[in-house]
N, C-alpha and C positions, 0 to 999 in steps of 0.2 A: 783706417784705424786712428784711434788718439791714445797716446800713452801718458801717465801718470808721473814718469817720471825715469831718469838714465840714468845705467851708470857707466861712465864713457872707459873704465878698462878696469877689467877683472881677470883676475889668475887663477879661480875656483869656480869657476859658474858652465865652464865650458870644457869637457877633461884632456885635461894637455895640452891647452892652447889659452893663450890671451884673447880675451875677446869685449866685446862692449855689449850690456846688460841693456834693454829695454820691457819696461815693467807697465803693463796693463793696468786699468780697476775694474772695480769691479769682481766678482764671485757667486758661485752659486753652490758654494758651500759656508760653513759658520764653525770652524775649527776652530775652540775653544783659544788653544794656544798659538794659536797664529802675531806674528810680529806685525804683518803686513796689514794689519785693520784696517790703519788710515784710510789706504785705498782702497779696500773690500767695503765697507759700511758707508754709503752713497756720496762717495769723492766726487765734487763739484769743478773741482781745475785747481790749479791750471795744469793747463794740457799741454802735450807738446805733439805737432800733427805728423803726419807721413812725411811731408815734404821738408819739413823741418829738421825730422829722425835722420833722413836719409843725408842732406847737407852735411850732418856731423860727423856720419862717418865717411863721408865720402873727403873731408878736411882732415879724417885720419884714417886713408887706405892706408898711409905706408904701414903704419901700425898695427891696424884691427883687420882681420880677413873675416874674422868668426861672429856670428850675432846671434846673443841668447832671448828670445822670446818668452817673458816669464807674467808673474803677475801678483796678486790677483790670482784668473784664471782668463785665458787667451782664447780659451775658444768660445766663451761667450762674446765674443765680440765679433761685428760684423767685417770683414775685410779681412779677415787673419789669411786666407789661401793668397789673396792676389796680392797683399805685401809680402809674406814669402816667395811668392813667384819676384816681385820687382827684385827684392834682395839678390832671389838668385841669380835673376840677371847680370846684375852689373857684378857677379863673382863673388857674393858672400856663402860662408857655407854658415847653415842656420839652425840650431838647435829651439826643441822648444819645450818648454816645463809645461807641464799639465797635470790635471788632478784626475785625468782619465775619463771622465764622466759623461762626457759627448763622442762618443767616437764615431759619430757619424762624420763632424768636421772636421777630426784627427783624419780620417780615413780620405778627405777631401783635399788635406793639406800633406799630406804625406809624400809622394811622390816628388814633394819639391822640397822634402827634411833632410837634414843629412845626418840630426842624432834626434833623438826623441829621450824624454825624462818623465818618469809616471809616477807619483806619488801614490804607494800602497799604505796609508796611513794607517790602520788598524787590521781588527778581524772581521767580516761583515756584520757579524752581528752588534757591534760597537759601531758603526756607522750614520745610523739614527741622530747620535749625539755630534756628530758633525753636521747634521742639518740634508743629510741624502737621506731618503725614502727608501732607496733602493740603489745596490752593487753591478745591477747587473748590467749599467754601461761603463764600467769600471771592468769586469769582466770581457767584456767583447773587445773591448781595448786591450787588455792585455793578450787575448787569444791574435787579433790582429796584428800585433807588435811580434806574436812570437813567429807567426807562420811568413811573418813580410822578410825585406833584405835591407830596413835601413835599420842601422844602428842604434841601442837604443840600452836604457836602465830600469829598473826600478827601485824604487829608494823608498825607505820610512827613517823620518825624525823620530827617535824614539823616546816617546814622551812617556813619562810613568802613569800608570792608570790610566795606557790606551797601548801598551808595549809591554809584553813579560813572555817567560818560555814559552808558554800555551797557547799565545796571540799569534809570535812569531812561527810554529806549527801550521796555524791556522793560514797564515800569511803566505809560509812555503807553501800550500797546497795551491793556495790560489793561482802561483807564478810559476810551480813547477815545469820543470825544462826550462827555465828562461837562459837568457847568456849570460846576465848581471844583476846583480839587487847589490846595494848601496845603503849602508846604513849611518848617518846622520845625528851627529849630538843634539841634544835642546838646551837650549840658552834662553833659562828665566827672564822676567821684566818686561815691560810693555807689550803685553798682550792681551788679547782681546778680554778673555775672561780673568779678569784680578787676581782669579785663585792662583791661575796658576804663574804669577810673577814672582814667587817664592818657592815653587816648587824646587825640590832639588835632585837634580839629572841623576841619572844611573853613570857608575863607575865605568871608566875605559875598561875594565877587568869586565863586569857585567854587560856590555855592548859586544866584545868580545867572544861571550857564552852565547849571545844571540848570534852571530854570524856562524860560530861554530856549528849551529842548530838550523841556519840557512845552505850551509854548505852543501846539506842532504837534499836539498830542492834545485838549485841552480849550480850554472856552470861555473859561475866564476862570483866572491862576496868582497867588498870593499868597507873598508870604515873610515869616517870624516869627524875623528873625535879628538 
């Protein structure tokens, strides 16, 4: 694998633990409002490789035990199982963000995860406009996630006009029974599509009406607003 870029200690990326953020390119979706463009739309380098990743945290074991795999999207890239495997080796426990959509490689690297992170972005039928065809490796990933034993979330940034009572309905059904949904402020400006760098977010009070409306689907609801 080659990464895009680190972030060598974070206190929010990994739940309850300090951990250091290593962030892929590349994407095979086109989420309007994504921060992360840079490296989704054909990020040429610089890179920073496996052996180099690993160096840095191995210069701060005492510190970091925890390491989140994010991106981008991680499972388009070739190598993601067997650098999780090296990780685990040498004692990191290893989470990793995904936008669910391969779960063939999810299901490949799982055994060596110790949290998994799914991004349920909308309702399927809003999906299109992220650039997916189709939910239904989004689906099998979530059914895999529920019936497995490692740890895991699902999360939506809830962006306006992709987030409302109806959508988040639509959302609980998708995840129902799960153990966790997570839901996630949006933070206008530099994103992919222009429009929406002036959008303006839904209230703590309104993010709130949506967890409450999550509550009836899942075991347990969180909010990061």
């Amino acid at each position: 694998m080659k990464f895009s870029g680190i972030q060598k200690t974070s206190l929010i990326d990994y739940p309850d633990r300090v951990s250091t953020v290593l962030f892929t390119a590349g994407c095979n979706l086109r989420c309007p409002y994504c921060h992360n463009w840079r490296i989704v739309l054909e990020y040429d380098g610089p890179f920073l490789s496996e052996d180099e990743a690993v160096k840095i945290l191995e210069e701060r074991r005492r510190f970091i035990k925890h390491v989140v795999i994010t991106g981008g999207e991680p499972t388009i890239q070739e190598g993601l199982t067997g650098f999780v495997s090296r990780l685990r080796s040498l004692g990191y426990a290893v989470k990793l963000d995904t936008n669910g959509m391969l779960p063939g490689v999810l299901v490949e690297s799982l055994p060596r995860l110790d949290y998994v992170a799914v991004d349920v972005k909308t309702s399927p039928d809003l999906y299109p406009r992220l650039g997916a065809e189709s939910v239904e490796g989004l689906l099998e990933t979530i059914r895999v996630l529920k019936r497995g034993s490692v740890d895991y979330e699902f999360r939506c940034t809830v962006v306006p006009g992709f987030v409302d009572d109806e959508i988040v309905h639509e959302m609980g059904e998708m995840v129902e029974g799960a153990r966790r949904f997570a839901f996630q402020q949006f933070t206008p400006g530099d994103t992919l599509d222009p429009a929406f760098n002036s959008k303006t977010p839904y209230t703590k009070e309104r993010i709130s009406g949506f967890a409450d409306i999550m509550s009836g689907y899942v075991e347990e609801v969180t909010m990061r607003v």
